[in-house]
N, C-alpha and C positions, 0 to 999 in steps of 0.2 A: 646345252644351248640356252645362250640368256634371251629373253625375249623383252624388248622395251616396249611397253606398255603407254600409250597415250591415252589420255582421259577427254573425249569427244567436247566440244563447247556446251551441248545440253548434258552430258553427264553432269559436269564441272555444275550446271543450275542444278539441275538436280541435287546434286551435294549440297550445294549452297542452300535449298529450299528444305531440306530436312534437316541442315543447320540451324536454320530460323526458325524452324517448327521446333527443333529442342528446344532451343531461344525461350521460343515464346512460352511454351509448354512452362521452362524451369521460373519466367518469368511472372505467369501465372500461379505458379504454387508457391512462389514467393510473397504476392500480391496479398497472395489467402493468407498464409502464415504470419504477414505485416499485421494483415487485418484481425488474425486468430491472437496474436500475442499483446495488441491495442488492447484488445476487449480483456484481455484476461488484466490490463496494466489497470485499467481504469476501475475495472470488479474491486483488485487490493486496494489501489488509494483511497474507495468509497470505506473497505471498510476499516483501513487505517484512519481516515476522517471520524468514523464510526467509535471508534476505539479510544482516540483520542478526546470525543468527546463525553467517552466514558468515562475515563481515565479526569478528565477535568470535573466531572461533576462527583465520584466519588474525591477526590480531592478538597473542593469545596463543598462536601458532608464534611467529612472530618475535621475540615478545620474548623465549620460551626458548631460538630460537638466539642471540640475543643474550646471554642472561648465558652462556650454555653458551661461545661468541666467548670470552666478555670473561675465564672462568677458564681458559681455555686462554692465553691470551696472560696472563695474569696469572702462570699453571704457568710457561711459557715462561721469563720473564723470572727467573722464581726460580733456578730451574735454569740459567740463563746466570752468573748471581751467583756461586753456587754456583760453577761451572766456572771462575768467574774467580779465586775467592778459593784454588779447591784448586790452579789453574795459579801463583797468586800466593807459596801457600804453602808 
């Protein structure tokens, strides 16, 4: 025997109202999650900022020991001239 089952007008709310409580519930823990994965977005860009301007300040060392290198060996070589021409002359 099959039996057909009707679903009463306040069942039918009922269903509906523990629809919207999951609703809301998953909408909730999405809210949190929105807001848990901000927080973690904005933590790496500070310290990509961070990094970045690590990364530019060793940059600009090196390349002040670089020219700082390069007028030394440049002094160097004058002063050898020099030596050479006052040995020369």
């Amino acid at each position: 025997m099959v039996h057909n089952y009707q679903s009463t007008h306040s069942q039918k709310r009922n269903d509906s109202n523990v629809l919207f409580g999951i609703s809301d519930t998953l909408q909730g823990e999405n809210v949190r999650e929105v807001r848990r994965l901000r927080r973690s977005i904005a933590e790496l860009e500070e310290e990509l900022e961070e990094r970045r301007i690590r990364a530019v300040e060793v940059v600009t060392k090196n390349w002040q020991r670089e020219e700082r290198y390069s007028k030394l060996i440049t002094k160097r070589n004058r002063l050898r001239v020099q030596v050479e021409d006052l040995e020369i002359g």
